[in-house]
PAZAPA-4460 file (N, C-alpha, C; in steps of 0.05 Angstrom, whole numbers, plus 32768, in hexadecimal, padded with zeros to 4 digits):
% residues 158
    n_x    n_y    n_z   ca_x   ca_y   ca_z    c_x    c_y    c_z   seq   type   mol
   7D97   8514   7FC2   7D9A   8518   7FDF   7D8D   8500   7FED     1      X     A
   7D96   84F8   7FFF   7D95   84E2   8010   7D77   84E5   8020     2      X     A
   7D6E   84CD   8030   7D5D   84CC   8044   7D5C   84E0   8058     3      X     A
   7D80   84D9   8067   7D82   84E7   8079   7D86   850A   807A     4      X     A
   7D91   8508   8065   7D9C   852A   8063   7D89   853C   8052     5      X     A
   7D77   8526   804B   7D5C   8539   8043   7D47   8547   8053     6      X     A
   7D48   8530   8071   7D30   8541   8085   7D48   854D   809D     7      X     A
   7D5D   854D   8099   7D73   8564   80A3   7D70   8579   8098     8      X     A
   7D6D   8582   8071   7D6B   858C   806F   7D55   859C   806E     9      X     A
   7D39   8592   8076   7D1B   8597   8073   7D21   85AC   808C    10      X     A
   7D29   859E   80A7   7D29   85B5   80BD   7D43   85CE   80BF    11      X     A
   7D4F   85C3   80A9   7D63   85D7   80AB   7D59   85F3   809E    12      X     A
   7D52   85EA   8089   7D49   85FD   8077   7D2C   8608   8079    13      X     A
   7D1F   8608   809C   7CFD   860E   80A9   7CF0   8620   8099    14      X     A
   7CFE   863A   8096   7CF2   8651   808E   7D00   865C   807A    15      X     A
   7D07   8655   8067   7D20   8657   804E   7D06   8657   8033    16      X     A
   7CFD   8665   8035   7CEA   8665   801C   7CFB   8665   7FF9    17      X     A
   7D16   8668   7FFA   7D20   867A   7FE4   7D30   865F   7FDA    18      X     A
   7D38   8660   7FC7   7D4C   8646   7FB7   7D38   8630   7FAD    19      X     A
   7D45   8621   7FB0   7D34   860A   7FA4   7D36   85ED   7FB2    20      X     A
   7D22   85D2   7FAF   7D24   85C2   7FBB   7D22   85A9   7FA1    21      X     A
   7D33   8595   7F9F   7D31   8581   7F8F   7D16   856C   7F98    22      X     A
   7D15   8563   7F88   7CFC   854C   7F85   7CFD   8535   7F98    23      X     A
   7D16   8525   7F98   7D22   8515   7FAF   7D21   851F   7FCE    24      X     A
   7D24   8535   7FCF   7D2D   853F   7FE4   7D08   8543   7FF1    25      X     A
   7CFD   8549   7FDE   7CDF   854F   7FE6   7CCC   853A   7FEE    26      X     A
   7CD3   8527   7FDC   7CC9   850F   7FE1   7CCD   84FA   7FFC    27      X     A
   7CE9   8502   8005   7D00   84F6   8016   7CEA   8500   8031    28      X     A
   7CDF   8516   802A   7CE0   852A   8048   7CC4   851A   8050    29      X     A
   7CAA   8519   802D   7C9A   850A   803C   7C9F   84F6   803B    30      X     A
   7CAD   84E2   803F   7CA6   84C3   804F   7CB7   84CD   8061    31      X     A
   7CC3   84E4   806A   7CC5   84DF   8090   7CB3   84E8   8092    32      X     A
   7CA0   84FC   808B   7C93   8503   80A2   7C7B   84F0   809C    33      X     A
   7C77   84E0   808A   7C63   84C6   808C   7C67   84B8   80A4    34      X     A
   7C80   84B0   80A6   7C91   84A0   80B8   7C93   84A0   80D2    35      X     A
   7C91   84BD   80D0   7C90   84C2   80E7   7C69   84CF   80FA    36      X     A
   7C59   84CA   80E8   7C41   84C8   80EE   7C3A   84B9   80F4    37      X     A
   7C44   849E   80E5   7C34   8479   80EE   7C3D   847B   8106    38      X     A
   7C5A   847C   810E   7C5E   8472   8124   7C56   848F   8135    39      X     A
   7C58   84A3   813B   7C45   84A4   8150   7C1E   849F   8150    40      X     A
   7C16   849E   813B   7BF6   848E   8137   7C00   847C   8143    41      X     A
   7C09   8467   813D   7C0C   8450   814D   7C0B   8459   8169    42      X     A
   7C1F   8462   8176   7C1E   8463   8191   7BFF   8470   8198    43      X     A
   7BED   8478   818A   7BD0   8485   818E   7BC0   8471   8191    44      X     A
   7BC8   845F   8179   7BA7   844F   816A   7BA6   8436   8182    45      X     A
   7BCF   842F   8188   7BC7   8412   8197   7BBA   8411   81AB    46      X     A
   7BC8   8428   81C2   7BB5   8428   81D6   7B94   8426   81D8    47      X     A
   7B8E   8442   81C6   7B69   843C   81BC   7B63   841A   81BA    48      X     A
   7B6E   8418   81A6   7B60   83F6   819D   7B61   83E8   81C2    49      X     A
   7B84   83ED   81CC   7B7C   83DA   81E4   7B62   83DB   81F7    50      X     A
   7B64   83F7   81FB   7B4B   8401   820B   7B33   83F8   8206    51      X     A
   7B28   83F9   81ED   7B11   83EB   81D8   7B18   83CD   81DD    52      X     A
   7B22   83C4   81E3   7B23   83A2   81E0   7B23   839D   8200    53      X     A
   7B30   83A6   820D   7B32   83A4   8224   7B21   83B0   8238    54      X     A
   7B19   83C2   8238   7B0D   83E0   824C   7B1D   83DD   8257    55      X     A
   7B36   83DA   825F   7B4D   83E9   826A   7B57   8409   825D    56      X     A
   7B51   8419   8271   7B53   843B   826B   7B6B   8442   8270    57      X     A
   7B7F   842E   827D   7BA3   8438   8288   7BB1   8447   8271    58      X     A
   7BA9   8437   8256   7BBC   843C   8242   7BBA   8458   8236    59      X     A
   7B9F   8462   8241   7B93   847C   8230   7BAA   8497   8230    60      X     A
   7BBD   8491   8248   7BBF   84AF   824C   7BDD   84A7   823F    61      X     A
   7BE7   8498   8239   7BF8   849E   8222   7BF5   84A8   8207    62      X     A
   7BD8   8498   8201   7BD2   84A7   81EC   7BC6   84BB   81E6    63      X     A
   7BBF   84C7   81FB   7BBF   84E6   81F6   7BD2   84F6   81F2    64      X     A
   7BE9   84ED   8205   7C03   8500   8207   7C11   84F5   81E2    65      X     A
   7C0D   84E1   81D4   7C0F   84E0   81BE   7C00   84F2   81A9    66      X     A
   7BEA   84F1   81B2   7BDA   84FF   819B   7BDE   8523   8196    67      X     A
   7BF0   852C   81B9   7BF9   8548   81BB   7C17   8544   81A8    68      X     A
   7C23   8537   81AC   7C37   8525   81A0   7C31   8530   8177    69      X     A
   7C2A   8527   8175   7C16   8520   8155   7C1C   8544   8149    70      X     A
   7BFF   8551   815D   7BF2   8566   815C   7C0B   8577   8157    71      X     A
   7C24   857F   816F   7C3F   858C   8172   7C49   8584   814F    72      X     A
   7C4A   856B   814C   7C64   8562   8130   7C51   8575   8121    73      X     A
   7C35   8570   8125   7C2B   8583   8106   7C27   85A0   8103    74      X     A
   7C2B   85AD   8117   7C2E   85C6   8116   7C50   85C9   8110    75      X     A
   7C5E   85BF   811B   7C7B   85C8   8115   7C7F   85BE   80FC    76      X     A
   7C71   85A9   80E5   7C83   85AD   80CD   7C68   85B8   80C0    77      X     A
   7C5C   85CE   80C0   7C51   85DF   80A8   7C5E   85EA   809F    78      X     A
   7C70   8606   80AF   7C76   8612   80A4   7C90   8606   808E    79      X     A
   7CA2   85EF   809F   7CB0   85E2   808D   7CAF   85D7   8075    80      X     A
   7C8E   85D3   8073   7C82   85BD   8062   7C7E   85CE   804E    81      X     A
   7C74   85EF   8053   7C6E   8600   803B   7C8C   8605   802F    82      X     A
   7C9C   8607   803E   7CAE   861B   8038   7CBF   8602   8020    83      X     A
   7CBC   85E9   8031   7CCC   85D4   8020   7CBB   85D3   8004    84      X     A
   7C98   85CF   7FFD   7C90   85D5   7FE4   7C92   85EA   7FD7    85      X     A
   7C98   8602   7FDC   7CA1   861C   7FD3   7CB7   8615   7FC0    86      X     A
   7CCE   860B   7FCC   7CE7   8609   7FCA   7CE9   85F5   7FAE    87      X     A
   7CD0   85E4   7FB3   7CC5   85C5   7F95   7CC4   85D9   7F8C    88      X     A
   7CB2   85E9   7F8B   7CA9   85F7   7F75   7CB0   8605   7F64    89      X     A
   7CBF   860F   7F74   7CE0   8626   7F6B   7CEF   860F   7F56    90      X     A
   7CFB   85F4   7F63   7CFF   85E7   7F4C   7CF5   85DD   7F39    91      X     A
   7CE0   85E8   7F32   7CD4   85DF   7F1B   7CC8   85F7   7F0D    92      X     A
   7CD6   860B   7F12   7CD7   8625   7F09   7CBC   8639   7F08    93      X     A
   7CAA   862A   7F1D   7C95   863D   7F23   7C9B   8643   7F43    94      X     A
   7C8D   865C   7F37   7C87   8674   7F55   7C7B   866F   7F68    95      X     A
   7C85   8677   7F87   7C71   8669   7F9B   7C53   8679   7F9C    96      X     A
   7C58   8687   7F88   7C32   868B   7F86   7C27   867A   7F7B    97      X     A
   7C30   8668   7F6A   7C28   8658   7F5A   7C19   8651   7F70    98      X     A
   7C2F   863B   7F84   7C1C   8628   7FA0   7C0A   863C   7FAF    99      X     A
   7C17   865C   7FB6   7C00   8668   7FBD   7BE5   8667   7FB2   100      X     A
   7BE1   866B   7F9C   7BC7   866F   7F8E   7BBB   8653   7F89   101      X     A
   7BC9   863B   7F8A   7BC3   861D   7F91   7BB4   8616   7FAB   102      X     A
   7BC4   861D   7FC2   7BB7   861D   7FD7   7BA4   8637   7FDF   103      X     A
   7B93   8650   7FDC   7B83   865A   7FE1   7B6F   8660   7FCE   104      X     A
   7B79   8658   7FAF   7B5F   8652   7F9B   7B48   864A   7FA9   105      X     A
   7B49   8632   7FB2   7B32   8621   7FB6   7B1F   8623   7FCE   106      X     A
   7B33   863C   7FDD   7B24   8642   7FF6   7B19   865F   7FEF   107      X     A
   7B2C   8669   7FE2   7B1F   868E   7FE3   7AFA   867D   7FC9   108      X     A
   7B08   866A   7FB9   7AED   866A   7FA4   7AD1   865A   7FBC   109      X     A
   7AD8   864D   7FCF   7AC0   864A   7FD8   7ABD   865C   7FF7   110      X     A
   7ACE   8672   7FFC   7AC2   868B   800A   7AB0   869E   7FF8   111      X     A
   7AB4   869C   7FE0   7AA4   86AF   7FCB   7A8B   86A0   7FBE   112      X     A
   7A8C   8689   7FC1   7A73   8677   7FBE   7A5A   8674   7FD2   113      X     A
   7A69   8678   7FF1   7A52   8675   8000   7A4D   868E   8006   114      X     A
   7A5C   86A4   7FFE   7A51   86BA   8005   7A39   86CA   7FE7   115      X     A
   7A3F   86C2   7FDB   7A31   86C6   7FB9   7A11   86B6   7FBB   116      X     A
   7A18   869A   7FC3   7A02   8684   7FBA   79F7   8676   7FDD   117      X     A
   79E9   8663   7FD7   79E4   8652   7FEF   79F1   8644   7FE1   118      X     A
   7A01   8636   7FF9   7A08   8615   7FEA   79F7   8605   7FE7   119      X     A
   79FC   8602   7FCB   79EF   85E9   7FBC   7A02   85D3   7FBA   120      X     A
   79F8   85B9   7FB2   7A09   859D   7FA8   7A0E   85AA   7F8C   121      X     A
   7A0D   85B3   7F7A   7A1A   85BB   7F68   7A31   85C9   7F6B   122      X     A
   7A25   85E1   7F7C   7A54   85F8   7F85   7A5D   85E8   7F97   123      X     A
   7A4C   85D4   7FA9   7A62   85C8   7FB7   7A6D   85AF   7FAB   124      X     A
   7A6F   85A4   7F96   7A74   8596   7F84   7A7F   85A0   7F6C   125      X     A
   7A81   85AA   7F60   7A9A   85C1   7F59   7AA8   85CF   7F66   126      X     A
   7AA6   85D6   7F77   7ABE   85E0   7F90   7ACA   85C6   7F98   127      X     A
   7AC5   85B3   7FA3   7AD3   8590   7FA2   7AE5   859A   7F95   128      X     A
   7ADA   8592   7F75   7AE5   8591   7F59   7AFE   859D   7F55   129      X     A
   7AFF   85BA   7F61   7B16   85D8   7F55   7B28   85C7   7F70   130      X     A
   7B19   85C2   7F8D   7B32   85C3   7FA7   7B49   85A8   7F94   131      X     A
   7B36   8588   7F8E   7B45   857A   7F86   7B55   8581   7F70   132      X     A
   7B4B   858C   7F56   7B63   8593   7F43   7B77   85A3   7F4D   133      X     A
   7B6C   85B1   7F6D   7B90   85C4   7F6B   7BA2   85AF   7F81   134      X     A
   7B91   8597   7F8D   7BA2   8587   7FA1   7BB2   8578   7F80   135      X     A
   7BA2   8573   7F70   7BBA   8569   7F5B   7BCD   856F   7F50   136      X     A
   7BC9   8586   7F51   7BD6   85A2   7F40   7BEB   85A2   7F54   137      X     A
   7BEA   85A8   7F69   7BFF   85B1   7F7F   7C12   8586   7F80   138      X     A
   7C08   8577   7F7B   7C17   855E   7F77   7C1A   8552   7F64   139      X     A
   7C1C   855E   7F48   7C27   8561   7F2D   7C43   856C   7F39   140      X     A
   7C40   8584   7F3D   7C50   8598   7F40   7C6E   858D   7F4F   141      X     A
   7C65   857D   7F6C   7C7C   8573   7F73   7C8A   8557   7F65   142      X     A
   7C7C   854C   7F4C   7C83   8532   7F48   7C90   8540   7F31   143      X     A
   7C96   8552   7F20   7CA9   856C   7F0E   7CB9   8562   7F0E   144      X     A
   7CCA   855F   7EF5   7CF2   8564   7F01   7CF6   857C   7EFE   145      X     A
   7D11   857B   7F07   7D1A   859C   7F09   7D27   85A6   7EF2   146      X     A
   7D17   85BE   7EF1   7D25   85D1   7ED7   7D39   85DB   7ED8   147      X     A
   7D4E   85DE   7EBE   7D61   85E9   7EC0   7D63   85F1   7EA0   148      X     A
   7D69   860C   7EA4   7D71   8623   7EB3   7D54   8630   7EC1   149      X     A
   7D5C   8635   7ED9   7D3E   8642   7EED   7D47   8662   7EEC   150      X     A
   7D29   866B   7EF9   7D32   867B   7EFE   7D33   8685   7F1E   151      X     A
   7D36   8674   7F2C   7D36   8670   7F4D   7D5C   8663   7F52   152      X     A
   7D66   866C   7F67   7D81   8661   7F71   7D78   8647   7F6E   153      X     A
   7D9A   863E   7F72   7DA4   862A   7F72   7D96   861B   7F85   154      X     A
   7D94   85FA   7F88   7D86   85EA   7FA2   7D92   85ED   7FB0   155      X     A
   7D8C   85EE   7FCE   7D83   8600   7FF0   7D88   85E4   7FFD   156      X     A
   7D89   85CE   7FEA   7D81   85B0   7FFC   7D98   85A8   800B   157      X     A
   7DB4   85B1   800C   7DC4   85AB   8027   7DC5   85B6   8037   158      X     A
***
């Protein structure tokens, strides 16, 4: 799947938890939405720097209305963003509990840590430890090829 018809299909498919999503297509989605971060950061960072070099304050209020700008893009692709690694995951023939239990491992294990212990540099340094192996874990997972025969539908990616 292409550049284009990959982040067509990222918003097409918002809330589509079910089928599957190819590797290209996942990858495709993040460098837009990389892409589409620099350039609005940019429209944030230049003005700041001008203001800092200059004390001219004119430029500020663009970049605020950028940084609401920013704030909007990242709330609207979560749910896309889960639903699109769900969909990886599916192609690679694990369950979206799999990513469930990826992403709240590391938080339910240090709600049961500070409630058990005082934090110490020891649990909070093994807690590090478990969050980074499952940020790996969860980006193993999308760099997979896809299994065949799955047991998840056919890919969802047009």
């Amino acid at each position: 799947m292409g550049f284009l018809k990959a982040y067509a299909a990222f918003w097409k498919n918002y809330v589509y938890f079910g089928g599957r999503s190819s590797r290209s297509t996942y990858w495709w989605v993040q460098l837009w939405n990389f892409l589409i971060f620099i350039i609005i950061l940019a429209f944030v960072i230049v003005p700041v720097i001008h203001t800092f070099t200059t004390k001219d304050y004119s430029g500020m209020g663009l970049s605020t209305v950028f940084v609401f700008v920013y704030l909007l893009y990242t709330l609207a692709i979560i749910i896309p963003g889960i639903s699109l690694t769900v969909r990886r995951f599916h192609d690679t023939n694990l369950s979206a509990w799999w990513y469930v239990g990826l992403c709240l491992a590391p938080k339910v294990l240090v709600f049961i840590a500070e409630g058990v212990t005082k934090s110490t540099i020891t649990i909070d340094g093994l807690l590090a430890l478990v969050y980074f192996a499952a940020v790996i874990a969860r980006f193993v997972v999308t760099l997979l090829p896809s299994k065949d025969p799955n047991n998840f539908r056919e890919h969802t990616d047009s």
